[in-house]
C-alpha positions in Angstrom: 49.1 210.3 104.5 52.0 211.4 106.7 54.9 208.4 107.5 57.0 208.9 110.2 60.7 207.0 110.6 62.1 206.9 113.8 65.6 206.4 114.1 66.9 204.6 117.4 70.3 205.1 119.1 71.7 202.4 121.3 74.3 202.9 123.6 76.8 201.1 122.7 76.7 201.0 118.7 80.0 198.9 117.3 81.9 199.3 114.0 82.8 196.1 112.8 86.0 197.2 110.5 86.2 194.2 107.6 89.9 193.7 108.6 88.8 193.2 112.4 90.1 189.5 112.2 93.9 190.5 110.7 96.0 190.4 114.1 99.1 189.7 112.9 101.1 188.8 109.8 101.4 185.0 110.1 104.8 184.6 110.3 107.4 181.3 111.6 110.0 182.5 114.0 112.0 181.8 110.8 110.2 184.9 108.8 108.7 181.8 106.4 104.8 182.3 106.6 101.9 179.9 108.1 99.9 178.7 105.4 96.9 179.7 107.4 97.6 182.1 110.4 96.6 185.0 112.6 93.4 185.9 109.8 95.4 185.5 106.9 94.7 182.4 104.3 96.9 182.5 101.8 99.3 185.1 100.4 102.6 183.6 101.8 105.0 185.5 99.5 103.5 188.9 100.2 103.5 188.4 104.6 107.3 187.0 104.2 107.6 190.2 102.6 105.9 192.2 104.8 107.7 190.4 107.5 110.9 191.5 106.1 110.0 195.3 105.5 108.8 194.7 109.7 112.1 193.7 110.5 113.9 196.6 108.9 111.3 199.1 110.1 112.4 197.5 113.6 115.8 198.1 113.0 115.9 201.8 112.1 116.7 200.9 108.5 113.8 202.0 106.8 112.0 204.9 109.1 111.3 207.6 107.4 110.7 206.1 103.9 107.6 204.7 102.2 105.9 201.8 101.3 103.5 201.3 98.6 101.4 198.8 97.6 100.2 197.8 94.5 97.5 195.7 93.5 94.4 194.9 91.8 90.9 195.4 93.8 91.0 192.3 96.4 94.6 191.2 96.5 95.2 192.3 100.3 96.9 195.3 100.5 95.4 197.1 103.2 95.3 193.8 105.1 98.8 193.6 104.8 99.0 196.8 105.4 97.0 196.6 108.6 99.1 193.8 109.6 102.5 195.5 109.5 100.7 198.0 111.8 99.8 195.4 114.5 103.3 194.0 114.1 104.9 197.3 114.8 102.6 198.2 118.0 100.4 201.0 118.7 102.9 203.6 118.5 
């Protein structure tokens, strides 16, 4: 008994990253955060954070330097991270 599998391509095939809905951080024109904002739920201390590490990136005072994140499995750091990326723009 032979069993064939035959594998079909679309077109158009999408990757749906699990981030997709993160736009931005969140964030009051104040820097305090939305309790529930722009795909975030949560996590107000860390996006005022992140909000203030924007604003000096923004500023010149922190280019060239690093960031790191630190965190059990789940806590949001590479959404954060993805968000401080949309913030900044796509350059």
């Amino acid at each position: 008994m032979k069993i064939e599998i035959e594998s079909v391509q679309t077109e158009h095939q999408r990757r749906i990253d699990s981030h997709s809905h993160i736009s931005k951080l969140g964030l009051n024109p104040d820097g305090t955060a939305k309790p529930s904002s722009s795909g975030f739920v949560g996590q107000c201390d860390a996006r005022e954070a992140a909000g203030l590490t924007v604003t000096l990136i923004k500023a010149k005072k922190l280019a060239g330097r690093t960031i790191m994140f630190a965190g059990p499995p789940g806590s949001g750091k590479t959404a954060i991270a993805l968000a401080i990326s949309h913030e900044l723009g796509h350059n």
